[in-house]
C-alpha positions in Angstrom: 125.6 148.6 255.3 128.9 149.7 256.0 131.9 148.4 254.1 134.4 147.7 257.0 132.5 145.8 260.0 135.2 145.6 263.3 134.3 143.1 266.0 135.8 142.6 269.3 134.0 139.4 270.2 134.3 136.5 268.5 133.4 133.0 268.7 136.0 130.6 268.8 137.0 127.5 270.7 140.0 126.0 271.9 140.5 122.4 272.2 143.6 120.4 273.5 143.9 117.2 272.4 145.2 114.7 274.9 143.8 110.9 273.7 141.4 110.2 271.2 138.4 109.7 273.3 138.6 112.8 274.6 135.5 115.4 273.5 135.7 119.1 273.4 134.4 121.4 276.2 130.1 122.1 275.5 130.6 125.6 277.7 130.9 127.2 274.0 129.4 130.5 273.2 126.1 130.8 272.2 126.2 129.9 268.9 128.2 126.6 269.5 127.1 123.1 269.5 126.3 121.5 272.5 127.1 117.9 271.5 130.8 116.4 272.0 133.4 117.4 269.4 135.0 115.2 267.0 139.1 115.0 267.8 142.3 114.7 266.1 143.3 111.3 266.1 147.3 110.4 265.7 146.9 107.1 263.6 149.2 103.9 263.7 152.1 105.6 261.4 154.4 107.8 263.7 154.7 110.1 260.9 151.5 110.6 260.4 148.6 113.0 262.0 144.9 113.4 260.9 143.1 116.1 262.1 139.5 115.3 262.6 136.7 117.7 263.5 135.2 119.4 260.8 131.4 118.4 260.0 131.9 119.1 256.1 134.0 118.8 253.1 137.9 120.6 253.8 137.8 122.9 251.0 141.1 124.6 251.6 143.9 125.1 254.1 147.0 127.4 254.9 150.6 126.5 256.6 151.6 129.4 258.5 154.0 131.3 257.0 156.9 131.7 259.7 155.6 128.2 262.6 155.4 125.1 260.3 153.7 123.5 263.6 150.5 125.7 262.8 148.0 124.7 260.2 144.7 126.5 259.3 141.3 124.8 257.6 138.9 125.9 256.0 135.6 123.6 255.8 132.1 123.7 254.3 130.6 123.5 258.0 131.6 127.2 257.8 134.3 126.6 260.4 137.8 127.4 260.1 140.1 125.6 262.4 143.4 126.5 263.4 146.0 123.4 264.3 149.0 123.6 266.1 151.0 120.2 265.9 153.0 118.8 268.7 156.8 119.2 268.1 157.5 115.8 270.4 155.4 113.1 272.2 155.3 115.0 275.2 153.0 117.9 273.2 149.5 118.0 272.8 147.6 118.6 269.7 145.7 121.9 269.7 142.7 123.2 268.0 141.0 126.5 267.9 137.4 127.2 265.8 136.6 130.0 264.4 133.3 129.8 264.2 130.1 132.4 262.5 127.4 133.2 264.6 124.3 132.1 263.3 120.6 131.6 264.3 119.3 128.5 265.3 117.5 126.4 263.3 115.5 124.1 265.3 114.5 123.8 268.7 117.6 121.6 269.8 119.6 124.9 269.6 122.3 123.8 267.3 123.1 126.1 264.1 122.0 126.2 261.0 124.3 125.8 257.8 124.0 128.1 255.6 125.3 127.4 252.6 126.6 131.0 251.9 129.2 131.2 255.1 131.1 128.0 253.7 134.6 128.6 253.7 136.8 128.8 250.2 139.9 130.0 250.1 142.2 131.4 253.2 145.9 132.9 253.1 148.5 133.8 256.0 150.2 137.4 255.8 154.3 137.2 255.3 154.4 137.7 258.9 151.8 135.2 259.9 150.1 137.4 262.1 147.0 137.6 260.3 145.0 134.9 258.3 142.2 136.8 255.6 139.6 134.2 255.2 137.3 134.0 252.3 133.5 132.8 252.1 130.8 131.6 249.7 129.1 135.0 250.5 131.6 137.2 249.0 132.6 137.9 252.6 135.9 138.1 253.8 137.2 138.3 257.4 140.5 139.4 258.7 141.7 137.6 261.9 144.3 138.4 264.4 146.8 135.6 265.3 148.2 135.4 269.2 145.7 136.4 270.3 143.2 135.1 267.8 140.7 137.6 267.1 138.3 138.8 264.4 139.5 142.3 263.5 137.2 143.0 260.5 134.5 141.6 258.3 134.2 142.8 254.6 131.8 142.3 251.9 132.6 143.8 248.3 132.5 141.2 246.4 129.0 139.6 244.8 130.1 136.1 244.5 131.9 133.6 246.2 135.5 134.1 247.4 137.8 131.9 245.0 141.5 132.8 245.8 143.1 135.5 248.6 146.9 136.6 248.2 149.1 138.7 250.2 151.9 140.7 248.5 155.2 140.1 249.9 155.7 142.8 252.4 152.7 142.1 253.8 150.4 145.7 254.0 147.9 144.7 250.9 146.0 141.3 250.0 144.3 141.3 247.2 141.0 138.6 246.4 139.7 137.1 243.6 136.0 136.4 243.2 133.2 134.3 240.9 131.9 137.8 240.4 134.8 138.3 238.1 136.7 141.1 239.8 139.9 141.2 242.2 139.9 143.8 244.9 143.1 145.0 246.2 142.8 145.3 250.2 144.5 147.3 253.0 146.0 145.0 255.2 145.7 147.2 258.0 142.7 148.4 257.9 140.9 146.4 255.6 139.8 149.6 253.0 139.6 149.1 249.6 143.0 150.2 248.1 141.4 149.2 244.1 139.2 147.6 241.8 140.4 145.7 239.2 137.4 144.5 236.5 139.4 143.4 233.7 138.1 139.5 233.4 134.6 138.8 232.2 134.8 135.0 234.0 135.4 133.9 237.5 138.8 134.6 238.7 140.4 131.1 239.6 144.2 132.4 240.4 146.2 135.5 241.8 150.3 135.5 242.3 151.8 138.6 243.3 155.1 139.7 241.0 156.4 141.6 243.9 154.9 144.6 246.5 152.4 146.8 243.6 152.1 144.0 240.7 150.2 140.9 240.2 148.8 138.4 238.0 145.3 137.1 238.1 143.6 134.2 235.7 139.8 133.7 234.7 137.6 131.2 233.6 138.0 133.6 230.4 140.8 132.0 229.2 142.9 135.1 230.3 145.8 136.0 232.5 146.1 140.1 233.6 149.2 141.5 234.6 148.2 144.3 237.4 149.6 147.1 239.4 148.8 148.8 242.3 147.7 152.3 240.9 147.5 151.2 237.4 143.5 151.7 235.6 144.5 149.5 233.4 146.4 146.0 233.2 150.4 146.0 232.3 149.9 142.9 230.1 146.9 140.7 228.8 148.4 137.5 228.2 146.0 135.5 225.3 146.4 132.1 224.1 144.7 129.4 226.5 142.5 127.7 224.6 140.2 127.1 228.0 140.1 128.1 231.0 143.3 129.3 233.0 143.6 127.2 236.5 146.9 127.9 238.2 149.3 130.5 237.9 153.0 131.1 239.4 155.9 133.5 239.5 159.6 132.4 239.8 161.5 133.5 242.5 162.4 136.6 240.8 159.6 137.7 239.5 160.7 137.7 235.8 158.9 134.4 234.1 155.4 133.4 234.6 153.7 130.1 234.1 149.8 129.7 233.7 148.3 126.3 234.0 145.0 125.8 231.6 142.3 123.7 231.6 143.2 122.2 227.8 146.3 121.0 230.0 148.9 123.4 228.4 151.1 125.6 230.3 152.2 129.3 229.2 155.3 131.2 230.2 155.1 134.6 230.1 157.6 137.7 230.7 156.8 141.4 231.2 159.5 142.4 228.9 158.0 140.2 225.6 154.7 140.9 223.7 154.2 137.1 223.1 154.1 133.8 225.3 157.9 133.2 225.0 157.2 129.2 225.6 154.6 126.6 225.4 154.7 123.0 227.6 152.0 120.9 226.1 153.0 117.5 227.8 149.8 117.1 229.8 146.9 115.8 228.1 144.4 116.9 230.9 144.0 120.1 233.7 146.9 121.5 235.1 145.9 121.7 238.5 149.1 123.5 240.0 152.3 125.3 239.4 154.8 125.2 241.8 158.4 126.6 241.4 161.8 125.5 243.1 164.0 127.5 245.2 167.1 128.6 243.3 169.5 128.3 246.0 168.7 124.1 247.1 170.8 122.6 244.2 168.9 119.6 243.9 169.6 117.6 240.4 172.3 120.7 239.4 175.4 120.5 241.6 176.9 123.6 239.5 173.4 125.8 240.4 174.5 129.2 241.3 172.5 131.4 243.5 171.5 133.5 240.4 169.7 130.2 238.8 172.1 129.7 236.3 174.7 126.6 236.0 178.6 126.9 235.4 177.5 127.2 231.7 175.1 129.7 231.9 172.1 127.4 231.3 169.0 128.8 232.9 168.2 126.3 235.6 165.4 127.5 237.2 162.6 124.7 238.0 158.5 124.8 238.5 156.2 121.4 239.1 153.6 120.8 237.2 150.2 118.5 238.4 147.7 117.3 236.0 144.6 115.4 236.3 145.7 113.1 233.4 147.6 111.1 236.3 151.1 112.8 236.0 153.7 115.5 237.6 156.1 116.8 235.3 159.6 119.1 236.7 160.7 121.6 233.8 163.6 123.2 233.1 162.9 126.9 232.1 165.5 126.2 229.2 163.6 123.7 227.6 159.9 122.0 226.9 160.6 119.1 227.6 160.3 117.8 231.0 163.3 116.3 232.7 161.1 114.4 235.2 157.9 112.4 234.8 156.1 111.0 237.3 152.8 108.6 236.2 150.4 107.5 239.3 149.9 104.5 237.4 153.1 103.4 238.7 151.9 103.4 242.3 151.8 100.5 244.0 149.5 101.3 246.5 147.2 102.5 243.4 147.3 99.6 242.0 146.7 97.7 244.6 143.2 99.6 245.3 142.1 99.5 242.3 143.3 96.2 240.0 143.3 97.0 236.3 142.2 100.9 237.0 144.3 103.4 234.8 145.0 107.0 234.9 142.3 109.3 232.6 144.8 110.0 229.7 143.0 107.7 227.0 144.5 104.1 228.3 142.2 101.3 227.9 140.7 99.8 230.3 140.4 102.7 232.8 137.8 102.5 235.8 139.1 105.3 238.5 140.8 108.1 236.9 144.2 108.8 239.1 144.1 112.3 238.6 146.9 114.7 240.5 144.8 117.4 242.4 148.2 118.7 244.5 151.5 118.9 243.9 154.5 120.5 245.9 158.2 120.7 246.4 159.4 119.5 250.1 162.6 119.9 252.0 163.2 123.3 250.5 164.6 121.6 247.8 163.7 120.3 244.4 164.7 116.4 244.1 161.8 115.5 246.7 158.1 116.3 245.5 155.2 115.5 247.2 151.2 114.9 245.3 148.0 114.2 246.2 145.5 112.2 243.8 142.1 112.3 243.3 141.8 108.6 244.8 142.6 109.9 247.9 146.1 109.3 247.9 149.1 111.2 249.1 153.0 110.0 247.4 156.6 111.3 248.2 158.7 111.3 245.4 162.1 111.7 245.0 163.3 112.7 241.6 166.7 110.2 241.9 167.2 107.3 239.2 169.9 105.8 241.0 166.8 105.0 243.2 162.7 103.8 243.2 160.8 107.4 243.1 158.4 106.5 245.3 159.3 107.2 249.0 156.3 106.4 250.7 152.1 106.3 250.0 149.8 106.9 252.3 145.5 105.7 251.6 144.1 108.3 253.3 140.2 107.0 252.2 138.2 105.4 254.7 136.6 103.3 252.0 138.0 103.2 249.1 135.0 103.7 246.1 134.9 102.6 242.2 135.9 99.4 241.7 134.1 98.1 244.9 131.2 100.4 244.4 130.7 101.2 241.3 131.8 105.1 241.9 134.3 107.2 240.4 136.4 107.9 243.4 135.8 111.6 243.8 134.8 110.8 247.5 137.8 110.3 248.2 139.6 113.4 246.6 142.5 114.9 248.2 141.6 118.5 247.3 145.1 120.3 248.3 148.4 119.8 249.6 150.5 122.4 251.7 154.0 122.7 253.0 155.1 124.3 256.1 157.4 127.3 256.1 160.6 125.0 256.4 160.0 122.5 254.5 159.7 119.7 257.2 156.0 119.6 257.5 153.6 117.8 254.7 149.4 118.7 255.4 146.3 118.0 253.3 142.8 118.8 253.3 140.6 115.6 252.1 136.9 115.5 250.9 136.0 112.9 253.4 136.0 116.0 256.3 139.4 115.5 257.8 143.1 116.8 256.8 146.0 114.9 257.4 149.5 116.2 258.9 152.9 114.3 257.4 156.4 114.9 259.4 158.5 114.8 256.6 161.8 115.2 259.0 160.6 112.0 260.5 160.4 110.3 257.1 163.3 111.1 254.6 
């Protein structure tokens, strides 16, 4: 079979949204479902959007890189739709699927799911005219964006699709796989540009240094420093004591953090042989890194546009999530956090679950409050916004002149464990995502839907 597979036609469907009783159109394609479509629904809160429609779990999602209105998902239905939010009241919601063809299964005519052409990681181009979408397969297609079309399907890989990264002018993605190898792709043509088989584990992370150089993290406990070109890696970073999760460059490019399992992060520079600091605050799974733009000021009124304050003090910031219940802001200069957020403190938390605490070794713990997202909003670094494993979303603003919690949202239809004896992971929020401008809040949710937050509408 050949590598590079071009198609010109495509299923898709587009849907505009104008009430919530309204159904999509059944003159689909072929290989579309007949029945009526689920819709977005704008709930009671005038802030807040979900987008309804997928048939399986939202695995993943993407905020376009240059239109904060435009939202992509990525489902287990083997869907991927692609949202474009209405700017005022007099806009409608819009929708377009992406949709696989497959054979049908039965003799109603509606498609089977196969298992293998679930959707699991996606990422928009700098430019945001292209979205590379990965599957279960190991397949990965490359879409056009106005007009949407499919302009390649490629299949290297042997295992599912775990992370896809574009460097930052835009002509090479690369993807990481369960197969343990990242592939480095033309973003033109789709070709392989190279084959990087350095990890012996499933890749879980990739964050590009600049245009030719990368880092990638593995189940393996390792992190790789890549180039474009380069046989062999620039850098093996050791000293994980379980797996690596998340991974993240400054703005840049010179420091590195990795997130691990054991819930220690890892800062790394090209220039040093060792790890030049350890953060070991988090007593469970760093689930993400996310760093701070130098130029937004935020807590450091003397913050220069080189990251440094009046003294000299190194004042570049990352976010930390953890799945022991807590966000932590760093300092680069120092290990110990300057903020600490604990979703114990929630209100709304609390309120769901009486007497439930977060999973770091409290007594009396029933739901484990776990972070699963975390993210700076605004553009700036005082306002933060996570996602918890109980199906929660909270803006917080890192102020103690003020309460840190700005607002909560329950995004569960039913809330489980107490009630029902579960552990909540129904209900998990499994990523948050922030537009290009900082304005826009979205989330993909377990329960099938995603959820849009106007932030400009809010603080």
């Amino acid at each position: 079979m050949s590598e590079v597979a071009a198609f010109k036609d495509d299923p898709m469907l587009d849907i505009e949204i104008t009430n919530s009783n309204q159904s999509a159109p059944t003159n689909m394609q072929v290989e579309a479902s007949t029945k009526p479509q689920p819709t977005p629904v704008k709930d009671k809160f005038e802030e807040r959007v979900f987008l309804e429609g997928h048939e399986g779990e939202v695995i993943c999602g993407a905020s376009h890189t240059s239109n904060p209105s435009v939202f992509a998902t990525g489902s287990t239905d083997c869907i991927t739709r692609i949202w474009t939010m209405p700017n005022n009241p007099a806009d409608q919601l819009k929708c377009r699927e992406l949709k696989i063809p497959t054979a049908p299964d039965d003799a109603s005519g509606e498609n089977s799911s196969d298992p293998s052409l679930e959707v699991t990681c996606m990422a928009w181009d700098p430019s945001g005219k292209s979205l590379a979408i990965g599957y279960k397969s190991g397949h990965i297609r490359l879409y056009s964006y106005q007009p949407t079309s499919l302009l390649f399907t490629v299949h290297r890989h042997e295992s599912a699709i775990t992370c896809i990264e574009w460097n930052k002018r835009g002509d090479v993605f690369v993807s990481g796989s369960a197969d343990t190898t990242v592939i480095a792709w033309d973003g033109k043509s789709c070709e392989v540009r190279q084959v990087f088989e350095f990890h012996t584990d499933a890749v879980t992370a990739l964050a590009w240094q600049d245009n030719i150089t990368f880092a990638t993290s593995s189940v393996d406990r390792d992190v790789f420093i890549c180039q474009m070109g380069s046989p062999v890696p620039l850098k093996q970073c050791e000293g994980h004591l379980d797996g690596v999760k998340c991974l993240g460059w400054d703005n840049r490019g010179e420091i590195l953090v990795s997130g691990g399992d054991e819930g220690d992060m890892r800062a790394w520079k090209l220039d040093s042989s060792v790890c030049v600091n350890v953060y070991k605050s988090h007593k469970a799974c760093v689930t993400a890194i996310c760093w701070a733009k130098e130029s937004s000021g935020g807590s450091s009124a003397a913050m220069n546009g080189s990251g440094q304050s009046a003294s000299g003090e190194d004042t570049r910031m990352f976010l930390s999530s953890s799945l022991d219940g807590t966000v932590k802001l760093w300092n680069t200069s120092s290990t110990t956090p300057v903020f600490s957020f604990d979703m114990t403190s929630s209100p709304l938390l609390s309120a769901m679950y009486p007497g439930a605490l977060s999973q770091s070794g409290k007594k009396g713990g029933v739901v484990g409050f776990g972070v699963s997202s975390a993210v700076f909003l605004m553009n700036g670094n005082a306002v933060l916004g996570l996602a918890s494993t109980a199906g929660t979303i909270h803006i917080v603003q890192r102020n103690s002149s003020k309460k840190p919690i700005v607002k909560e949202y329950r995004l569960a239809g039913v809330p489980n464990g107490i009630e029902t004896g579960m552990d909540g992971q129904n209900d998990v929020v499994n990523g948050l995502y922030v537009s290009s401008n900082g304005e826009m809040l979205y989330g993909v949710l377990k329960d099938k839907r995603a959820v849009a937050i106007y932030l400009s509408r809010l603080i």
